[in-house]
Backbone as a chain_set.jsonl record, in Angstrom:
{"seq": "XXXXXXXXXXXXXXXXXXXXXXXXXXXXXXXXXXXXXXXXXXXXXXXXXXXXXXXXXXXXXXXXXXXXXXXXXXXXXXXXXXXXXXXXXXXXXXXXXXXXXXXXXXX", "coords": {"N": [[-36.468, 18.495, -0.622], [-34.416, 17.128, 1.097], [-33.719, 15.334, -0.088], [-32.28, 16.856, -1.761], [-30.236, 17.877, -0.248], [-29.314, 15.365, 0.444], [-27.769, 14.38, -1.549], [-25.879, 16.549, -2.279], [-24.284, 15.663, 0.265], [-23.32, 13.295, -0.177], [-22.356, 13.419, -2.662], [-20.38, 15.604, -2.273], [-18.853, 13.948, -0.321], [-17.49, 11.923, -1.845], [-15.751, 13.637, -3.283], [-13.824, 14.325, -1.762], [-13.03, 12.16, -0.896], [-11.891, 11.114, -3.691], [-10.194, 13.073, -3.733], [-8.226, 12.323, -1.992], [-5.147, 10.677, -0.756], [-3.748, 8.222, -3.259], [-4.518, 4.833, -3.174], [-3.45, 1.704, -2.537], [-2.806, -1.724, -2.532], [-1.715, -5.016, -1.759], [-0.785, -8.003, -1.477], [0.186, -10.678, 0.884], [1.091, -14.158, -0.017], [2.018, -17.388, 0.268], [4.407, -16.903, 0.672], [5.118, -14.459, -0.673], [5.444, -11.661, -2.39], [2.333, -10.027, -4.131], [1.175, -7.788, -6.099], [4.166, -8.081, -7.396], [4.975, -5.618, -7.999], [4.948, -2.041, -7.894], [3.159, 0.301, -9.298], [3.518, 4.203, -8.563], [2.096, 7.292, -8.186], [4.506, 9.818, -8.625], [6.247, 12.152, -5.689], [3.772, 12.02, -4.114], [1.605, 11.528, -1.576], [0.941, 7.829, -0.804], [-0.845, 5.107, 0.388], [-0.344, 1.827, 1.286], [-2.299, -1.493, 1.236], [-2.116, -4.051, 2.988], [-2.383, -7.174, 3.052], [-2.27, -10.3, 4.976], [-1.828, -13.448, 3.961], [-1.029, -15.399, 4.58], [-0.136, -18.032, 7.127], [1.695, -17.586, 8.538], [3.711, -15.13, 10.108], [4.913, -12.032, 8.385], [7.533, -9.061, 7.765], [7.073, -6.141, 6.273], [9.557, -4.806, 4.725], [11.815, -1.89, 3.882], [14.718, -0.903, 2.733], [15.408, 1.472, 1.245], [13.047, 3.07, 1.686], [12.875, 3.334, 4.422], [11.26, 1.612, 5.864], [9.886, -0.234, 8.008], [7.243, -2.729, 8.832], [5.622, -5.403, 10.666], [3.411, -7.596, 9.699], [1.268, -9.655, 10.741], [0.373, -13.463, 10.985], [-2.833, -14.558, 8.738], [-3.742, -11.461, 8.903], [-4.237, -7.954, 7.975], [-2.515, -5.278, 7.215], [-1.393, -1.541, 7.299], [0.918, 0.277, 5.132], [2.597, 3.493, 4.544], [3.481, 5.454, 2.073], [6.244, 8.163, 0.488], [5.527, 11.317, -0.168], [7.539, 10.846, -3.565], [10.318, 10.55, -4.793], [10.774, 10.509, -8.714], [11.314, 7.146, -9.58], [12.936, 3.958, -8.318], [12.039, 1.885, -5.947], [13.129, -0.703, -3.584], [11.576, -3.592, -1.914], [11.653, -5.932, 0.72], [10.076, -9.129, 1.908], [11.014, -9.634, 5.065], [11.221, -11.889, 6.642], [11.38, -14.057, 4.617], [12.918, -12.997, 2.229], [14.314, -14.42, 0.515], [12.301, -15.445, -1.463], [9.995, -12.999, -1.05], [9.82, -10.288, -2.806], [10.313, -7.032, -3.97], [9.193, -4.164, -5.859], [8.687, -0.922, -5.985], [7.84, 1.459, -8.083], [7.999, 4.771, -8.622], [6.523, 7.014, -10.61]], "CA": [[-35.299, 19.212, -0.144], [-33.952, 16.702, 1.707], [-33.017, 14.304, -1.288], [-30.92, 17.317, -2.452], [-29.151, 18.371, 0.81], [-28.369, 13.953, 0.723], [-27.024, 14.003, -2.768], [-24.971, 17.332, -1.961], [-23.527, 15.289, 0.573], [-22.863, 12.246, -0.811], [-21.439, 14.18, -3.738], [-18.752, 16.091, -1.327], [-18.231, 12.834, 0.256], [-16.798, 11.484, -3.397], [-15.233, 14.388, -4.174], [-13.142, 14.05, -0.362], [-12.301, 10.378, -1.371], [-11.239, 11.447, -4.786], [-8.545, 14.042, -3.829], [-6.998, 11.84, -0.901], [-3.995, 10.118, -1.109], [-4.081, 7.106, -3.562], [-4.57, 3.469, -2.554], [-2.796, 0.354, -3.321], [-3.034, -2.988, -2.239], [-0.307, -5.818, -1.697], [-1.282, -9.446, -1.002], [1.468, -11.755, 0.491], [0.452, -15.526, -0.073], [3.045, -18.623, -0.109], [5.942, -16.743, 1.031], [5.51, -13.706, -2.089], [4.015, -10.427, -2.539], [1.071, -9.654, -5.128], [2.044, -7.676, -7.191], [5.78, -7.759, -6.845], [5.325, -4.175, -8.888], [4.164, -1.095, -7.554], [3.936, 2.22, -9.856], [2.826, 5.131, -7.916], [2.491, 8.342, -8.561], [5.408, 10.736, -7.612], [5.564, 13.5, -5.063], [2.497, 12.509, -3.613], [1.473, 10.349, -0.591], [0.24, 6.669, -1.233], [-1.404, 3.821, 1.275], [-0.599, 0.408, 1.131], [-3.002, -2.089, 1.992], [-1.162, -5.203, 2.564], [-2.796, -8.648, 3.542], [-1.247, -11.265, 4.674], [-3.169, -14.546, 3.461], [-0.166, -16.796, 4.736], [-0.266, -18.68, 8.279], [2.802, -16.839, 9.573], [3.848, -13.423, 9.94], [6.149, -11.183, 7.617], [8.027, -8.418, 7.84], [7.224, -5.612, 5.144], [10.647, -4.28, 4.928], [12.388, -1.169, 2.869], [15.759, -0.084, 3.574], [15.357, 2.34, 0.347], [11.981, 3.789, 2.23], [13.255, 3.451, 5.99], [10.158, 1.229, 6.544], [9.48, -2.08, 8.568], [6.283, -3.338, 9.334], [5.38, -6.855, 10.318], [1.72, -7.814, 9.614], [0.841, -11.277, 11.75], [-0.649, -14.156, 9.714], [-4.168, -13.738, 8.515], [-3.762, -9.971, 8.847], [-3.858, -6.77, 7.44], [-1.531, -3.649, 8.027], [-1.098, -0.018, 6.195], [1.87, 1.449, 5.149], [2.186, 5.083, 4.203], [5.3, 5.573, 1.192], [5.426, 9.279, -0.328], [6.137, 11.406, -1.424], [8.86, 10.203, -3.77], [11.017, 11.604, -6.528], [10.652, 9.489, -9.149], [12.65, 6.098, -9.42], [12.476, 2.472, -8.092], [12.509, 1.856, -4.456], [12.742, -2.07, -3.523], [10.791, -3.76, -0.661], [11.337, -7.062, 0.724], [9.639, -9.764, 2.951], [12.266, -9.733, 6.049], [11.019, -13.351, 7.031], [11.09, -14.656, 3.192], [14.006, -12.476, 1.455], [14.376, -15.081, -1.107], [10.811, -15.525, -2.452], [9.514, -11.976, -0.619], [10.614, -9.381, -2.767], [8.941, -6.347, -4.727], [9.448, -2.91, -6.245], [8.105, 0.861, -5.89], [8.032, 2.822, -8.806], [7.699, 6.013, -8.56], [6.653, 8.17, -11.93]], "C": [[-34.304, 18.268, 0.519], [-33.141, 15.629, 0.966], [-31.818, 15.419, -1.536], [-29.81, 17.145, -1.604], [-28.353, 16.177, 0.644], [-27.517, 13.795, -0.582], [-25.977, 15.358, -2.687], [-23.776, 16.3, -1.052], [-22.933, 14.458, 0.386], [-21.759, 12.746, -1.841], [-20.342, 14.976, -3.223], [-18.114, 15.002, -0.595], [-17.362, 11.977, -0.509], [-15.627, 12.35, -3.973], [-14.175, 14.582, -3.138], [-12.082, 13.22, -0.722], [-11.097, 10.635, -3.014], [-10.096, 12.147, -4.517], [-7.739, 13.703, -2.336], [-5.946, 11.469, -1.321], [-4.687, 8.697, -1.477], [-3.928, 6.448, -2.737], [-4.178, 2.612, -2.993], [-3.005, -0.95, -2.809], [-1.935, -4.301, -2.645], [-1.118, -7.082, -0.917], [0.12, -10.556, -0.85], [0.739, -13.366, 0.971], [1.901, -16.151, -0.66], [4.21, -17.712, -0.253], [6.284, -15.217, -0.353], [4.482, -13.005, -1.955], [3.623, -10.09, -3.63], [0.662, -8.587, -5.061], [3.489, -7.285, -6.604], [6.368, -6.061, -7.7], [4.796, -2.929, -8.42], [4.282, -0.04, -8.793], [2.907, 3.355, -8.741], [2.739, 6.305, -8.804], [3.336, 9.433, -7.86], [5.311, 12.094, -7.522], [4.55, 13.265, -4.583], [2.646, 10.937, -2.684], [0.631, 9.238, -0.896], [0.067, 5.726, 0.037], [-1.273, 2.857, 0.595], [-1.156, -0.211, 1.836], [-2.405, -3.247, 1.95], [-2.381, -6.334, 3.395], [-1.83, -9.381, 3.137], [-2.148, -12.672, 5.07], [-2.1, -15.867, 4.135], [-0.31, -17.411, 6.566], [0.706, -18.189, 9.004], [3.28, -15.334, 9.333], [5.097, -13.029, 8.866], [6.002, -9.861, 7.795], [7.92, -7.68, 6.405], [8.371, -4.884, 4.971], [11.183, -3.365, 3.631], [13.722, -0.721, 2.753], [15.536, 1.054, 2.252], [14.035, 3.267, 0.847], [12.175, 3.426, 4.139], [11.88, 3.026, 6.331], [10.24, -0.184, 6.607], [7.858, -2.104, 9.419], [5.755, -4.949, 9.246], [3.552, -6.993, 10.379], [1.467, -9.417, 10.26], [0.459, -12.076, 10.924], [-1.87, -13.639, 10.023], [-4.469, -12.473, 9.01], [-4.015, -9.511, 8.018], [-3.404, -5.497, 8.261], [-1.72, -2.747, 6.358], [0.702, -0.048, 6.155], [1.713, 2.446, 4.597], [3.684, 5.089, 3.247], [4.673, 7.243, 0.674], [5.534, 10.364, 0.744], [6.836, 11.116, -2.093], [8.821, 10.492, -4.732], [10.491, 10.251, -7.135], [11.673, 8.563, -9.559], [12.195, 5.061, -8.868], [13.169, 2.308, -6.753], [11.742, -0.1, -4.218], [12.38, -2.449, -2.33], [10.995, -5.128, -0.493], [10.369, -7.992, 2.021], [10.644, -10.204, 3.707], [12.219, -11.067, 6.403], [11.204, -14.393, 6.055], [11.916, -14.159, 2.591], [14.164, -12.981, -0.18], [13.315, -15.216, -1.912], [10.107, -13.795, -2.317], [9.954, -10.812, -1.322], [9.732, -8.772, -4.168], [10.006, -5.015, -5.591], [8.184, -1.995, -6.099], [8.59, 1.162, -6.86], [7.051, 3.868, -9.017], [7.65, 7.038, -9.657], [5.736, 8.943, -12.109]], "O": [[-33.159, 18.717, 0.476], [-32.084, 15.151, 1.376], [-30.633, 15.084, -1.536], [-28.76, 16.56, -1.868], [-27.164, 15.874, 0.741], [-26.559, 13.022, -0.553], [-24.934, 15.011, -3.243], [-22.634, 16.134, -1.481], [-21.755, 14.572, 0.725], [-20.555, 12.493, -1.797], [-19.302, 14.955, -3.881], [-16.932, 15.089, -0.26], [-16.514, 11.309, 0.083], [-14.8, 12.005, -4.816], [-13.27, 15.199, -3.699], [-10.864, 13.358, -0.835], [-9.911, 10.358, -3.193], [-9.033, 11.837, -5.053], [-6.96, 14.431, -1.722], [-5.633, 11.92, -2.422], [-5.545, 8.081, -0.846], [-3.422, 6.779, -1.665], [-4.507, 2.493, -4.173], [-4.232, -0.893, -2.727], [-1.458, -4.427, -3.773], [-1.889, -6.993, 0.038], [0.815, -11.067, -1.728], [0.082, -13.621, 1.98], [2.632, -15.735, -1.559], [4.93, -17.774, -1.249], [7.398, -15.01, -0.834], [3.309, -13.211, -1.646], [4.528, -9.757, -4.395], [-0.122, -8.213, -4.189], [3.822, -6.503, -5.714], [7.481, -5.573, -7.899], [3.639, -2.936, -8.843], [5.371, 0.377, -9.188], [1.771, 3.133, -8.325], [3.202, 6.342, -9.944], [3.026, 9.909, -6.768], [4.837, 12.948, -8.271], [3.932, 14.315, -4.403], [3.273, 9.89, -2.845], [-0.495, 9.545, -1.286], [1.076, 5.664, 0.74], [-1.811, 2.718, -0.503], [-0.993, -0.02, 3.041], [-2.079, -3.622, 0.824], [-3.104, -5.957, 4.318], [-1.064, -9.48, 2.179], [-2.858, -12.902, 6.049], [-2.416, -17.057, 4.139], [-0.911, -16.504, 7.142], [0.615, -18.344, 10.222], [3.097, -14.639, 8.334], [6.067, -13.757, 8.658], [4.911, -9.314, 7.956], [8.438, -8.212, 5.423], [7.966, -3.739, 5.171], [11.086, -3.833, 2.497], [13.567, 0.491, 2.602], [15.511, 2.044, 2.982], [14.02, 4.362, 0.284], [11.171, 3.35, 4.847], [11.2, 3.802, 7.002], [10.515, -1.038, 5.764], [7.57, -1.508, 10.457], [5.535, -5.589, 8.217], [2.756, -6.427, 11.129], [1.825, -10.25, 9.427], [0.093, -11.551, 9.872], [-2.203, -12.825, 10.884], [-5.545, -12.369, 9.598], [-4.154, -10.191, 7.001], [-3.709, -4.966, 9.329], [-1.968, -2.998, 5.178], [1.474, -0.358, 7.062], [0.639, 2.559, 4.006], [4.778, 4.767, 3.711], [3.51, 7.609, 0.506], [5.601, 10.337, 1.973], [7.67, 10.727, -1.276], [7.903, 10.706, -5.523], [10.005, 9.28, -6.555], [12.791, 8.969, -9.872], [10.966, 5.01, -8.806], [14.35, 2.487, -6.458], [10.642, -0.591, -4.472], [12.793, -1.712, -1.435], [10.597, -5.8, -1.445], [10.034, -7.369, 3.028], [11.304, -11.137, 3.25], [13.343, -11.557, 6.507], [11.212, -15.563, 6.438], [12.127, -15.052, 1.77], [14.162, -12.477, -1.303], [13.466, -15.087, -3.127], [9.71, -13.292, -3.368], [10.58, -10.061, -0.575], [8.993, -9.331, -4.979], [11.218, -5.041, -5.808], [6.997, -2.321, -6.103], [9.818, 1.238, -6.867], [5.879, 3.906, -9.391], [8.55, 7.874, -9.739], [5.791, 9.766, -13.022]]}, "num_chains": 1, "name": "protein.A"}
């Protein structure tokens, strides 16, 4: 009985995870973020996981998503984007501008 009741829960614990809000992941190394592409899916709320692999801090910056967050070196930070019609919303590194620079799409 006790195997079931753990595989019940395990199995609602999957099925929790499954209908959250996706997850993404953003890596900025040598002054540039990985992948400079996002697609999401639109209308619905998405997490970014960003690391930052570089020795100094940057600025995740949106003016098209009214978001700034700086992540410290050897960090990681969230952001939260989303819902969003669909379309291309651009993001840059505020400390890096010229190498730092991405896209959101939203379809």
């Amino acid at each position: 009985m006790n195997r079931l009741a753990a595989a019940l829960v395990a199995s609602l614990s999957l099925s929790v995870l499954a209908a959250g809000e996706p997850e993404l992941s953003l890596v900025i190394e040598n002054n540039k973020f990985t992948p400079d592409r996002l697609e999401i899916p639109a209308n619905k709320k998405v997490k970014i996981n960003i690391e930052n692999k570089d020795s100094a801090a940057e600025e995740f910056e949106s003016h098209d998503l009214k978001i700034e967050k700086v992540i410290p070196a050897k960090s990681k930070g969230v952001v939260w984007v989303g819902p969003l019609k669909p379309g291309e919303y651009k993001f840059v590194g505020e400390f890096h501008e010229k190498t730092a620079k991405g896209v959101i799409v939203a379809k």
